[in-house]
VOPAGU-2260 file (C-alpha; in pm, 1 decimal, decimal comma):
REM VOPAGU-2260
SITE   aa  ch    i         X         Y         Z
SITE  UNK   A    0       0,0       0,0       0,0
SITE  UNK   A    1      72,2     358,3     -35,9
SITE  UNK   A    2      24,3     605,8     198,3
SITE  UNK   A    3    -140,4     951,1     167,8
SITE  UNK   A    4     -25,8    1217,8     440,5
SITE  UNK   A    5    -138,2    1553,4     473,8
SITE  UNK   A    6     -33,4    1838,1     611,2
SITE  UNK   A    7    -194,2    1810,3     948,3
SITE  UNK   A    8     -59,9    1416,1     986,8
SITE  UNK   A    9     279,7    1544,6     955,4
SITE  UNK   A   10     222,4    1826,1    1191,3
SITE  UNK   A   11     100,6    1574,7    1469,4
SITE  UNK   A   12     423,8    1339,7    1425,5
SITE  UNK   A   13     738,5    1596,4    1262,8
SITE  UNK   A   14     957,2    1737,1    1558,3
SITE  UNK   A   15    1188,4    2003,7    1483,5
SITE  UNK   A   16    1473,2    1837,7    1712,7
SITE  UNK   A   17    1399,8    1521,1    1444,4
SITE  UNK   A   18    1421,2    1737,4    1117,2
SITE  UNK   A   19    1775,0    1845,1    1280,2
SITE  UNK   A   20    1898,6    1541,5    1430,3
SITE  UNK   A   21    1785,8    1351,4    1035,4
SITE  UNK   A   22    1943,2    1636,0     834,4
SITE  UNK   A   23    2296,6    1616,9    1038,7
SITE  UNK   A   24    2296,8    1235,8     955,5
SITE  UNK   A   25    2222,0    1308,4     583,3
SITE  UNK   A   26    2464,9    1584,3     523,6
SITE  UNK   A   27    2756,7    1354,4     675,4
SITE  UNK   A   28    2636,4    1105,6     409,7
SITE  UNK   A   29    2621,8    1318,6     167,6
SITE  UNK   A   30    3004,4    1451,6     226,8
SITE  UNK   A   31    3127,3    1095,3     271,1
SITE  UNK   A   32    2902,0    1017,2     -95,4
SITE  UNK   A   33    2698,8     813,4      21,8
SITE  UNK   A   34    2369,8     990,2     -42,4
SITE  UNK   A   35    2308,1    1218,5    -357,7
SITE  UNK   A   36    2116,3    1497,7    -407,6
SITE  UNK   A   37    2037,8    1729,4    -762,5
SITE  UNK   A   38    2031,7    2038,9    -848,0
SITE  UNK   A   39    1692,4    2214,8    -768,4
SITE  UNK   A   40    1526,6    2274,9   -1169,3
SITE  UNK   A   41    1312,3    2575,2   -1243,1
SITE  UNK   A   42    1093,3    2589,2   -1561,8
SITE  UNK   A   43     878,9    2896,5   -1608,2
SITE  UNK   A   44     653,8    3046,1   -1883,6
SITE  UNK   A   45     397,1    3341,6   -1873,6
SITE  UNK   A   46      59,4    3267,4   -1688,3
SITE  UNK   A   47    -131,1    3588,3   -1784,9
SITE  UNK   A   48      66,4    3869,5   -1571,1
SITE  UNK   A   49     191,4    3626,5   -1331,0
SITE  UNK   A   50     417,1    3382,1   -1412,9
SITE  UNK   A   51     391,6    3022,3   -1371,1
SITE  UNK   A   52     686,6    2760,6   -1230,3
SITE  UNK   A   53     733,4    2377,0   -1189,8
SITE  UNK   A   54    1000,5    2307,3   -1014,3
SITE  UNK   A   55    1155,4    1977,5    -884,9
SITE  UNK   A   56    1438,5    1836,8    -726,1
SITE  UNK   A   57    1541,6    1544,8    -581,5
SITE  UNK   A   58    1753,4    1320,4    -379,0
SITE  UNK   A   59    1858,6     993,7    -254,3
SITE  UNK   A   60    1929,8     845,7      94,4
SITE  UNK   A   61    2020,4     492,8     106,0
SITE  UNK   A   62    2065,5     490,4     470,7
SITE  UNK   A   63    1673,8     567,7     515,6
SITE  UNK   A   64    1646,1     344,3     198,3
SITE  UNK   A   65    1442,9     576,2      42,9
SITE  UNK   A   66    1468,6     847,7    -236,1
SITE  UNK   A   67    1234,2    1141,8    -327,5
SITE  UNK   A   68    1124,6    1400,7    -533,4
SITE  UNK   A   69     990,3    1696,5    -408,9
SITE  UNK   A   70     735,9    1901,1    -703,2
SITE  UNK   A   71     592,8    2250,1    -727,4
SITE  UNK   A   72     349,1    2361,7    -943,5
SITE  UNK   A   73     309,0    2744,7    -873,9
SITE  UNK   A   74     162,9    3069,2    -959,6
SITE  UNK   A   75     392,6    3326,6    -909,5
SITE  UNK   A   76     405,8    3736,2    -880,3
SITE  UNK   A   77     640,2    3995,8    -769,4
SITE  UNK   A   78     478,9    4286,9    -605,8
SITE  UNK   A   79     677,3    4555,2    -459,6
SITE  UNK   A   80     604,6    4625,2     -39,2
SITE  UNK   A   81     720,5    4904,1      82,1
SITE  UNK   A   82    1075,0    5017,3     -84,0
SITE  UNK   A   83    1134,5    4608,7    -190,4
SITE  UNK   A   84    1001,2    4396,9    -424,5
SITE  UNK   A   85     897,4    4050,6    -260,3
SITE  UNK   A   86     846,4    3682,7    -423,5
SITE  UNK   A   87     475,2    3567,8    -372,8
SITE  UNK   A   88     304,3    3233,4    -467,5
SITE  UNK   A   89     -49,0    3238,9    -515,2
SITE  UNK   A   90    -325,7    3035,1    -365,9
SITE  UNK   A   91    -416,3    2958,4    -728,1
SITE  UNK   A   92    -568,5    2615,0    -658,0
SITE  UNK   A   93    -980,4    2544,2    -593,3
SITE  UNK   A   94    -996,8    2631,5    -254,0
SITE  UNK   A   95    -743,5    2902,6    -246,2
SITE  UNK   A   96    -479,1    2630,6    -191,2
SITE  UNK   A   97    -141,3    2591,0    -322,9
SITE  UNK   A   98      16,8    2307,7    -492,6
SITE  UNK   A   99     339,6    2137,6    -361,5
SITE  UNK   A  100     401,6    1741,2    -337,7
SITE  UNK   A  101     654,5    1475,1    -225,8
SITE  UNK   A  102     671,0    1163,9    -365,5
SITE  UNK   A  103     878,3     903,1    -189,0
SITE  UNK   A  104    1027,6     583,5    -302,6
SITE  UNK   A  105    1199,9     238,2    -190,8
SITE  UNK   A  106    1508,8     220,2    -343,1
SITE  UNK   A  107    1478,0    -170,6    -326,6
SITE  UNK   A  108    1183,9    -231,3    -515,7
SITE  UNK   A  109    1099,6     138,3    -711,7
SITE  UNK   A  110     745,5     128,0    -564,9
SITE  UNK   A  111     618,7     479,5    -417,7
SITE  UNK   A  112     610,6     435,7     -38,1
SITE  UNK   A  113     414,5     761,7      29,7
SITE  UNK   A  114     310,5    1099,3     -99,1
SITE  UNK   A  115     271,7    1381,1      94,4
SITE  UNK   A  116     210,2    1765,8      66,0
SITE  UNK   A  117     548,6    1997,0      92,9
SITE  UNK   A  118     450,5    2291,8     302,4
SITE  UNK   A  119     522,1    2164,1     653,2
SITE  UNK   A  120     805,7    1973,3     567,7
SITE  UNK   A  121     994,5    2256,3     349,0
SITE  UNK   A  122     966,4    2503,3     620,2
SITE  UNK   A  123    1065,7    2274,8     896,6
SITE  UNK   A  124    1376,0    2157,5     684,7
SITE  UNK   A  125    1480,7    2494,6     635,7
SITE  UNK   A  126    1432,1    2581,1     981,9
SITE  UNK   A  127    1630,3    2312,0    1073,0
SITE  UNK   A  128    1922,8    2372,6     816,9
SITE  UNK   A  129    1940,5    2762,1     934,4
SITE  UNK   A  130    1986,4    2594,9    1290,2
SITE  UNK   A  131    2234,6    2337,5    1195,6
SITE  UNK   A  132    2434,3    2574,3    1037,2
SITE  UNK   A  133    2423,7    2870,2    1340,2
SITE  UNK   A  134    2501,6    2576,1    1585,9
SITE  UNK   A  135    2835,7    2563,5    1375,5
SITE  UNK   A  136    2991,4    2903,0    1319,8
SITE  UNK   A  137    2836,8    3123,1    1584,6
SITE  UNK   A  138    2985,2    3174,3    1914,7
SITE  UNK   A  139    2906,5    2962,9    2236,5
SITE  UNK   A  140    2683,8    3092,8    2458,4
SITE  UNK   A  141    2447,9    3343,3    2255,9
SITE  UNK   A  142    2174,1    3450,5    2425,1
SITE  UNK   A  143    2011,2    3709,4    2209,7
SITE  UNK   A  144    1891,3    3664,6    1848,5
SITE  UNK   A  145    1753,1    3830,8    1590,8
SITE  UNK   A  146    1503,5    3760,4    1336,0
SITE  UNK   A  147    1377,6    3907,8    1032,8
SITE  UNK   A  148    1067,5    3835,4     889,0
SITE  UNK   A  149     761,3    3730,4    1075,2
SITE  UNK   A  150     633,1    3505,9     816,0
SITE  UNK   A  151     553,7    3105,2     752,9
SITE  UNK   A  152     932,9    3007,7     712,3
SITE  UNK   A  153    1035,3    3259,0    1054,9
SITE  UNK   A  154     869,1    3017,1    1262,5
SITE  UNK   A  155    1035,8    2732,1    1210,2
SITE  UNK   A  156    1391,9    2940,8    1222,4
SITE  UNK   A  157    1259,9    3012,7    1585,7
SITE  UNK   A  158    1160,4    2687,9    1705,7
SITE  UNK   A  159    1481,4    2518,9    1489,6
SITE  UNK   A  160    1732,4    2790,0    1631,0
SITE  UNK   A  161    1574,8    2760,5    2013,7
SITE  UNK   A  162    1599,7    2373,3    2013,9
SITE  UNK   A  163    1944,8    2340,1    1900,9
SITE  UNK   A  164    2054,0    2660,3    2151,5
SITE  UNK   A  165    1856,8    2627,0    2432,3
SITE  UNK   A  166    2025,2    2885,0    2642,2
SITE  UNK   A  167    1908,6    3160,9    2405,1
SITE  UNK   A  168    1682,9    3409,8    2652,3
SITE  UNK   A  169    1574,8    3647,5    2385,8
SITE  UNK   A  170    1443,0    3684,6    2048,1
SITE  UNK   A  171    1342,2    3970,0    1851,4
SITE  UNK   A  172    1162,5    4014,5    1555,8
SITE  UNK   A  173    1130,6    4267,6    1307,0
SITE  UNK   A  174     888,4    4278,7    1001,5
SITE  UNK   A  175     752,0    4550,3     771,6
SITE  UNK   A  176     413,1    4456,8     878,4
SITE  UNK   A  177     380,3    4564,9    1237,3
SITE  UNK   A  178      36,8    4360,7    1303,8
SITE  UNK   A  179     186,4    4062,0    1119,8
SITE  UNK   A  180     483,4    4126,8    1388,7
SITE  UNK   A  181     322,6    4127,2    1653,0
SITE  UNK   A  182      76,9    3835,8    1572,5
SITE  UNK   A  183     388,4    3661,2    1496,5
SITE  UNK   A  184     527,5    3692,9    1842,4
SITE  UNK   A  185     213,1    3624,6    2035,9
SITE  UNK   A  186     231,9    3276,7    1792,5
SITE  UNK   A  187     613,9    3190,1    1899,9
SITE  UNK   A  188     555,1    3278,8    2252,8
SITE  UNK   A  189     365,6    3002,1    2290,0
SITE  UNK   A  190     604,4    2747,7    2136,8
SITE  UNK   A  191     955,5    2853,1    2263,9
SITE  UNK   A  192    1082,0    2925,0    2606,8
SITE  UNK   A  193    1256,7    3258,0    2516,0
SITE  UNK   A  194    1109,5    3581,5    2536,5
SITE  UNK   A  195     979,1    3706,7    2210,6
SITE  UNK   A  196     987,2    4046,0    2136,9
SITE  UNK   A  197     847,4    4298,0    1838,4
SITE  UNK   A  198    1097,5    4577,5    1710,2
SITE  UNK   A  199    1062,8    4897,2    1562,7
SITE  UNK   A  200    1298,2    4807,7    1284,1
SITE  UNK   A  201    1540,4    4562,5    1169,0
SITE  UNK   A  202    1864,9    4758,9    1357,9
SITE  UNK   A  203    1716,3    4760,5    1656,8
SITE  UNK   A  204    1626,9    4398,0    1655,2
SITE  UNK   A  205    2004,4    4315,1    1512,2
SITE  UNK   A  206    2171,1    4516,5    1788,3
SITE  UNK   A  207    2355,7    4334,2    2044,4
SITE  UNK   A  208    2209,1    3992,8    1890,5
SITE  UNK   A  209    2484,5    3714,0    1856,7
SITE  UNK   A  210    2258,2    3530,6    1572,4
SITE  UNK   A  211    2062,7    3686,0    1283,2
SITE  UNK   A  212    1816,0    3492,5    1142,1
SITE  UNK   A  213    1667,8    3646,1     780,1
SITE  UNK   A  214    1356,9    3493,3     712,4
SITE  UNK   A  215    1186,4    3681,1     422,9
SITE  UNK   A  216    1026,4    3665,4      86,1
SITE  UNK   A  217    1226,1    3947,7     -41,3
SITE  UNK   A  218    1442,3    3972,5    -326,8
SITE  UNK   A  219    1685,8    4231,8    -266,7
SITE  UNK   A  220    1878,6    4276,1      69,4
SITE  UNK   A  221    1709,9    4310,4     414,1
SITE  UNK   A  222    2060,1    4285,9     621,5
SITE  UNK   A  223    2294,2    4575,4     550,4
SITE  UNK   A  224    2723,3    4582,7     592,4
SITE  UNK   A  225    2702,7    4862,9     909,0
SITE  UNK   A  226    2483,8    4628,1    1103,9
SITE  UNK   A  227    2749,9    4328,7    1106,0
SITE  UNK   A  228    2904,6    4355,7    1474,8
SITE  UNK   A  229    3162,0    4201,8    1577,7
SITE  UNK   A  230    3138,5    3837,4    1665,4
SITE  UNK   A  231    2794,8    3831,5    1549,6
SITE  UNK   A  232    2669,7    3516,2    1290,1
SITE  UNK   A  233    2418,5    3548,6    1028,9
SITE  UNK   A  234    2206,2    3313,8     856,2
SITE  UNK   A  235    1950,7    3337,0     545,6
SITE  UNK   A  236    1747,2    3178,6     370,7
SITE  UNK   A  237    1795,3    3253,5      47,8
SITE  UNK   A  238    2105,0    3423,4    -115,5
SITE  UNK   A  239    2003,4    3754,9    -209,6
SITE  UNK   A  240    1880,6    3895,8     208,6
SITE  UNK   A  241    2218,7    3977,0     249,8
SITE  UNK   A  242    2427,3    4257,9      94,7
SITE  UNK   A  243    2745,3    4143,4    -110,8
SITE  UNK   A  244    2936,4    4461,1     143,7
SITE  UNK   A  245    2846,3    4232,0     415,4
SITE  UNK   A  246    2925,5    3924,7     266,4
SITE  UNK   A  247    3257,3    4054,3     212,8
SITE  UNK   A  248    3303,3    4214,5     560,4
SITE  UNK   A  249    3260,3    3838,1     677,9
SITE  UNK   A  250    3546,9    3597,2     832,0
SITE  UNK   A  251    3406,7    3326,2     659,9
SITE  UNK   A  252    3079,2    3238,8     445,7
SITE  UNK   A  253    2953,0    2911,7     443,3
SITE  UNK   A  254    2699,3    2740,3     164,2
SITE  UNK   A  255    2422,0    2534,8     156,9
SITE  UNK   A  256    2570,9    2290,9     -98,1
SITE  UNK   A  257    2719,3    2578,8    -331,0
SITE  UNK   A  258    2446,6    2561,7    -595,1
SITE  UNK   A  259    2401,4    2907,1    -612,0
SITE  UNK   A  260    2066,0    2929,6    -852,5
SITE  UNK   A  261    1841,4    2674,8    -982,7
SITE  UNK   A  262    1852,4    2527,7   -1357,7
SITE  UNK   A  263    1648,8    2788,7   -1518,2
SITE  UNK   A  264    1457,6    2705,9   -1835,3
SITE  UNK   A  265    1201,8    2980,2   -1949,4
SITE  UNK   A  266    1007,9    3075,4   -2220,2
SITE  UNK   A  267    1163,3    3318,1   -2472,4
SITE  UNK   A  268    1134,4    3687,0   -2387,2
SITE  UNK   A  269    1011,9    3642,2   -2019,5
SITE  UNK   A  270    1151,4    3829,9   -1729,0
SITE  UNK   A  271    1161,8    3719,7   -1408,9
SITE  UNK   A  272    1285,5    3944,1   -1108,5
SITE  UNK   A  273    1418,8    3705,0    -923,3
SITE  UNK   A  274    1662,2    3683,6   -1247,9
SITE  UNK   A  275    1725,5    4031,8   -1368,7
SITE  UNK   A  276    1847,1    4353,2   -1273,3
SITE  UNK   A  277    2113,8    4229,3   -1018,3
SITE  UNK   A  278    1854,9    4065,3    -801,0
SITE  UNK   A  279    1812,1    3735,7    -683,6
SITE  UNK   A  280    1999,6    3459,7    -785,2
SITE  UNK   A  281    2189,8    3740,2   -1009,8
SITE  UNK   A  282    2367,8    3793,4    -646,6
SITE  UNK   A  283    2638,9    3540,6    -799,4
SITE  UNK   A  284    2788,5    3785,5   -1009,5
SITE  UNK   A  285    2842,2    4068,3    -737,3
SITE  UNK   A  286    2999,9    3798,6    -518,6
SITE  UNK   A  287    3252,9    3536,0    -580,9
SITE  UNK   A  288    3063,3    3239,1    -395,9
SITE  UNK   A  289    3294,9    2966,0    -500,6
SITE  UNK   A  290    3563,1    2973,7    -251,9
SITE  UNK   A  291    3314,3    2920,0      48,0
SITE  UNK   A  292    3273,8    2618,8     252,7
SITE  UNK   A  293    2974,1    2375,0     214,7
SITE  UNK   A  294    2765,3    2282,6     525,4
SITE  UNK   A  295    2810,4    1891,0     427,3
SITE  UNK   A  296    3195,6    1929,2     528,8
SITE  UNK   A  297    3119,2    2122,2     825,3
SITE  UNK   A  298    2888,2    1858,8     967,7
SITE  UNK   A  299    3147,2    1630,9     837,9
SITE  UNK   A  300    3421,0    1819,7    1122,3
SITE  UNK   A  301    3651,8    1904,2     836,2
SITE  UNK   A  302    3643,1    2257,6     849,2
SITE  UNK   A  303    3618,2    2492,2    1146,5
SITE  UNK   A  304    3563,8    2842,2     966,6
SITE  UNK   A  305    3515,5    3053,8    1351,4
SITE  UNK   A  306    3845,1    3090,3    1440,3
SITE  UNK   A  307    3768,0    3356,5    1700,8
SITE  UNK   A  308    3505,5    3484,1    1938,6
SITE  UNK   A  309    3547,6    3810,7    1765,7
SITE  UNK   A  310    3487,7    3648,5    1402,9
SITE  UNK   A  311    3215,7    3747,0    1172,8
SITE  UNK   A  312    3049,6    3485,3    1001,8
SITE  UNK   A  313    2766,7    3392,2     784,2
SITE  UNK   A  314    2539,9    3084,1     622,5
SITE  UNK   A  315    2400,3    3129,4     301,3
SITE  UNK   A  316    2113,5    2838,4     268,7
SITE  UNK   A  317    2147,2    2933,3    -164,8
SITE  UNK   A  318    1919,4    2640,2    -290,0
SITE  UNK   A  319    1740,6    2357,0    -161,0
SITE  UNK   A  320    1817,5    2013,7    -153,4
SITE  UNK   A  321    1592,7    1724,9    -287,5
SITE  UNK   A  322    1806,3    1478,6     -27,3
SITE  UNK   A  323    1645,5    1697,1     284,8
SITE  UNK   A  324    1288,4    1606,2     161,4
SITE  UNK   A  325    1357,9    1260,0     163,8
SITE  UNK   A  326    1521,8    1196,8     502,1
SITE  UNK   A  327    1288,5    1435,4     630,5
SITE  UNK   A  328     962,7    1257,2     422,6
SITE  UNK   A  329    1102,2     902,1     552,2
SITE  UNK   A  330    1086,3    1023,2     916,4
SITE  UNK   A  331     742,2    1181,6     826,2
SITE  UNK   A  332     592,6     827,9     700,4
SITE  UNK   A  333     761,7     637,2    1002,5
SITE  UNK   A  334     616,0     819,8    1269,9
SITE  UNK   A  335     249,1     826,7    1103,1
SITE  UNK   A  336     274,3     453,5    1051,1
SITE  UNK   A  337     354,3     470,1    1421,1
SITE  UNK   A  338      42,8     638,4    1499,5
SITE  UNK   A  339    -156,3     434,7    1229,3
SITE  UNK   A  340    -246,7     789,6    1067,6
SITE  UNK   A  341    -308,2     860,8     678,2
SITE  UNK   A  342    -505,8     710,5     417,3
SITE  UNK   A  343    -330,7     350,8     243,6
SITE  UNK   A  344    -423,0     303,3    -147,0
SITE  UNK   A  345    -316,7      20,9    -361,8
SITE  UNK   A  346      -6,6      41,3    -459,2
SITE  UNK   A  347    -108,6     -37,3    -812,8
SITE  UNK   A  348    -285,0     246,7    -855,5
SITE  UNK   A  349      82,6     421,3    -922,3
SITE  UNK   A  350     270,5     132,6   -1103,1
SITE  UNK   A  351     247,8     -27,6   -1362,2
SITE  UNK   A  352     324,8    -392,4   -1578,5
SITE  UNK   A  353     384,1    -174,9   -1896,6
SITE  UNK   A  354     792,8    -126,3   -1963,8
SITE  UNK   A  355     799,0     255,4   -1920,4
């Protein structure tokens, strides 16, 4: 049989202390070779005035004996907020739902094991890969952080960066959005231990914290060079929140995986912001990313970038990896078949006896 999860089944059985603890193990197989993982693929084409992506990637993880692919099928727009321009997928689906799937599979016998929507899981993993990464390069001890955004994927960078520092005593928040903010802390407060608090602005959040945390939809920076203290680690979630001035003011940067932008394929003529006009992914070419460590080989103990307390350093999350939505998707399906939760349908249903 496979099963069908949803989003609330993996709610109920997905701890963020699991999504960390699972994405450690992978990234040390994935710098010894053991598991593999592709490069995220974007194809895009012009869906009246917004734009519409599929987007996969993938990834295999024999020690979970599983592999997965991970699809999106969006509707995309770009509206400018404020004095940025922001990346926002519409609800396009009946419903006003959005449209986001993993598919998992036994790498023994091919068959698909599960399939499951990506919104819980994608934000957890990130969450969990921002945390894995600050555990690494910032400085013992921190007990103020900052975070910017107040959104979906700031959540889980607050209860990912809480569980895996559990001495932190403060967190504040800053967001455009000032009810959003506050809403947003009045959510966390309930979930975390540390006090949550709503700032005026992003510099007064930053100052004095010993972790950053950018957590936005934005395309263009939201962390600026004169706000980098000394000592002080940031982390984002995407490789354009952070100015190349700060970048450079850095000790050490540390990657994701070292991607650095998706396989585009688009139709002819289109323009996409997240690909023009020195935003976005374009961030590449007003920074020389490949000299920076990977956060497989820092998991893997072979590099120790922080070489001081009084070290500046920073992770880049640039793309994400199909291999953290199958480790994370395998823990997902053995904890529901724990609890005896989903729907099972034949397994037939989704092979076949033709040769494909």
């Amino acid at each position: 049989m496979t099963l069908i999860l949803s989003n609330e089944d993996i709610t109920s059985v997905l701890s963020i202390k699991d999504c960390i603890d699972d994405l450690e193990a992978a990234y040390l197989d994935l710098d010894q070779g053991i598991a593999v993982t592709r490069q995220r693929s974007d194809t895009l084409v012009p869906s009246g005035d917004r734009i519409y992506g599929l987007k996969t990637m993938d990834g295999i993880a024999p020690s979970a004996g599983v592999g997965a692919v991970r699809i999106n099928s969006d509707i995309v727009t770009w509206p400018s907020v404020g004095d940025t321009i922001r990346r926002v997928k519409v609800p396009a689906a009946p419903n006003n739902r959005y449209t986001g799937l993993v598919l998992l599979f036994s790498i023994e016998t091919g068959q698909p094991l599960a399939i499951m929507p990506d919104g819980v899981i994608q934000r957890m993993r990130v969450g969990a890969t921002s945390a894995i990464g600050a555990n690494l390069l910032a400085n013992q001890g921190v007990q103020e952080v900052a975070v910017l955004g107040s959104g979906w994927q700031a959540g889980a960078q607050v209860l990912a960066i809480c569980a895996a520092r559990p001495e932190i005593q403060t967190v504040r928040c800053f967001s455009p959005n000032r009810d959003n903010c506050e809403a947003f802390v009045r959510e966390m407060s309930d979930q975390v231990s540390a006090r949550i608090i709503a700032c005026r602005d992003s510099k007064e959040a930053i100052q004095g914290a010993g972790i950053v945390l950018c957590a936005t939809n934005a395309i263009e920076p939201v962390f600026q060079e004169d706000w980098f203290e000394t000592g002080m680690h940031i982390g984002s979630i995407k490789m354009s929140e952070i100015t190349p001035d700060a970048l450079t003011k850095a000790d050490a940067v540390v990657m994701h995986l070292g991607h650095g932008a998706p396989l585009l394929t688009k139709a002819a003529g289109l323009e996409v912001p997240d690909h023009s006009q020195g935003r976005g992914w374009e961030m590449r070419d007003r920074y020389d990313f490949s000299e920076c460590l990977t956060l497989p080989s820092l998991v893997a103990g072979r590099e120790v970038p922080r070489k001081s307390p009084t070290d500046r350093t920073c992770f880049v999350n640039d793309l994400g990896l199909g291999l953290q939505f199958a480790v994370v998707a395998a823990r997902c399906l053995k904890e529901a078949e724990k609890k005896g939760l989903g729907h099972e349908l034949p397994t037939d249903w989704f092979t076949e006896k033709e040769h494909p």
